[in-house]
N, C-alpha and C positions, 0 to 999 in steps of 0.2 A: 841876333836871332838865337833862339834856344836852339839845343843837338837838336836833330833830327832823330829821328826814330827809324832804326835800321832795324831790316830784318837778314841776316845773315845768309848766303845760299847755301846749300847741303850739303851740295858735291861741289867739283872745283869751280870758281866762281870766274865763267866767261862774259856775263853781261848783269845790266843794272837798269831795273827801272824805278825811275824817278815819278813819285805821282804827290800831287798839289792838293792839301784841301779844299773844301767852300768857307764860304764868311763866316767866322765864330766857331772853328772848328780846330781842330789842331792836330799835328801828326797821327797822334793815337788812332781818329779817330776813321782812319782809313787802313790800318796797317795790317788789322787780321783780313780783311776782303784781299787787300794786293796780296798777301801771302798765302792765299787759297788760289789766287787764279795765274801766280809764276810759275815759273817749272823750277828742278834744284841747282841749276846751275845760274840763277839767276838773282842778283843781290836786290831788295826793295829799300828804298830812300823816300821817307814819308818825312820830308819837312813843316816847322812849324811856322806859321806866318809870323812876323812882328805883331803887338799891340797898336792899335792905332786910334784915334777918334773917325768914326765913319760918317760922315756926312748924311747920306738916306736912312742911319739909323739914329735921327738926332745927335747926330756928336758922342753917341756912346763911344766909348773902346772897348774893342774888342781885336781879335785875332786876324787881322784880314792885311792881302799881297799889296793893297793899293786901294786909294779912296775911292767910294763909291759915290758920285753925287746928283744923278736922274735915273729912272728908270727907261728914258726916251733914248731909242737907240739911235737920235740926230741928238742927242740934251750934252753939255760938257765932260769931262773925261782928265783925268787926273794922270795926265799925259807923262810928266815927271816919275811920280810914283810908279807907273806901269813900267819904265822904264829902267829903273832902277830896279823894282820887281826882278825884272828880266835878265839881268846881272847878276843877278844870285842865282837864282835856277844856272844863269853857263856856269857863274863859276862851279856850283856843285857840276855840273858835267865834267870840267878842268878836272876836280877831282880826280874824278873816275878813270879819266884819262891820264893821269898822276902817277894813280894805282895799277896802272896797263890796260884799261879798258876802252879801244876804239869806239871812237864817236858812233860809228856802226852799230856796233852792237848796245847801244843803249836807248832805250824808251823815255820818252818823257809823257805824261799824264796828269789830268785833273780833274774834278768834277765841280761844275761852276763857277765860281771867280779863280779855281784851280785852273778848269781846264782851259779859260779865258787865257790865263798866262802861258798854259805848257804853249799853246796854238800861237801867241804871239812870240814865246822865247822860242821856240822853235823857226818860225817863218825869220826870226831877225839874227839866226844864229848861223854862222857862213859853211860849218861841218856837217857832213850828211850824217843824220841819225837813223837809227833802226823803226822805227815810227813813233803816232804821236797819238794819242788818246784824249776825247774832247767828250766830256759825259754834260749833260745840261750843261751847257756853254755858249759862248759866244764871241767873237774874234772881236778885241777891244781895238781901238782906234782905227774903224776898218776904211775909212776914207780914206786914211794912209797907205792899204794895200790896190793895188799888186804893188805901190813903185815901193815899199820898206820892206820886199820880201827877200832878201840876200840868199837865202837857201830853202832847201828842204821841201821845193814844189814838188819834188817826185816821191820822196816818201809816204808809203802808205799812212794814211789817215782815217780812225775811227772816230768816226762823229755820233754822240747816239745821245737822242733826247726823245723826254715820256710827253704826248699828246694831250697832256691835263696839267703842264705844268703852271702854277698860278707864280711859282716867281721868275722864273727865266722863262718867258712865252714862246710855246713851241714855235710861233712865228718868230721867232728871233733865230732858235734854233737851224730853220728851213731859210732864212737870207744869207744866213751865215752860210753855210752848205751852196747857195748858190754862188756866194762871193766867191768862196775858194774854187768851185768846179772851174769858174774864170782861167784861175795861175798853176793850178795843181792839176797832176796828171795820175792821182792814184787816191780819190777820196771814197769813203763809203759812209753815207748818210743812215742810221736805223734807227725805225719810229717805235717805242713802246707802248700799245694802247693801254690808256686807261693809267699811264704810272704820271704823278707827280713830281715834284721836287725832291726826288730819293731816288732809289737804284732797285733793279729787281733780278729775280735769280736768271732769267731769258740775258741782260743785259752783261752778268756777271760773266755769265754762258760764251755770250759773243765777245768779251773780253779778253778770255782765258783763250779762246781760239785765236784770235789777233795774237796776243804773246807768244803763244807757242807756234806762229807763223813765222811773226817777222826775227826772233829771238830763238831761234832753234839750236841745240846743242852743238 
């Protein structure tokens, strides 16, 4: 895997959040957004995915955590991959944890097949974390939960998906949200009307509120 793209914190550095691009996207391409909505005592880790051939995009390669191979959220699932995926996301936590930073006090995040992962490394990660961040996403192998959920049911969780999404269907968004209300005891579902497959400043908004709650000075 290529470095990741760090944004440094200002003041002394007590927490880290970790946020996940979507498919064919790369560190960059989220780093100035995460570094508008942390606070300065807070470090940002924009990892870059592997190259890989993608299955739903004919076999191209591109930058993506793990294959994609149906759009059917019953359709096959690249169960390996996600897995391994998810091993990298902890060990960057190990990191952080390396460096002195309590499992506590760090965020993990993604948007789309990002946040797909943070929601899975997070749910299979046995260390309570500071919360988790799930922007257009969807929880990958979710037939698997609740029984592959080792941790993290009580951490707060942001789930936010735009109501016109044409690639992650906000009905996907809204099962997901039901799945986890199941095992989790601190989730918040928010609808953006009218947004697509992208982010907007309302979402940015209730981001930066999330960080600055569960990741306070």
């Amino acid at each position: 895997m290529t470095t990741p793209v760090v944004i440094a914190a200002t003041a002394r550095h007590t927490a880290t959040l970790i946020f996940l691009h979507g498919l064919g996207d790369t560190g960059h391409g989220w780093a100035s957004s995460m570094g508008s909505v942390r606070s300065p005592h807070v470090k940002v880790i924009c990892p870059t995915a592997p190259t890989m051939p993608v299955t739903l995009n004919a076999g191209f390669r591109m930058p993506s955590w793990f294959d994609l191979r149906s759009l059917d959220p019953s359709g096959p699932e690249d169960e390996e991959g996600i897995r391994r995926a998810a091993e990298v996301v902890h060990s960057l936590i190990a990191q952080e944890v390396a460096a002195g930073i309590p499992t506590k006090r760090i965020v993990i995040g993604g948007f789309s097949q990002g946040g797909a992962l943070a929601m899975y490394s997070a749910l299979t990660f046995p260390e309570p974390l500071a919360g988790v961040i799930a922007l257009s996403a969807w929880l990958p192998l979710h037939q698997r939960f609740p029984a592959s959920a080792v941790g993290n049911k009580n951490v707060p969780l942001l789930q936010c998906h735009g109501d016109c999404d044409p690639i992650v269907p906000y009905k996907w968004g809204q099962m997901t949200a039901s799945l986890l209300k199941q095992f989790m005891t601190n989730t918040e579902f928010k609808t953006y009307r009218g947004m697509m497959h992208t982010s907007c400043d309302d979402e940015m908004r209730d981001m930066k509120m999330f960080v600055e709650k569960v990741l306070k000075p």
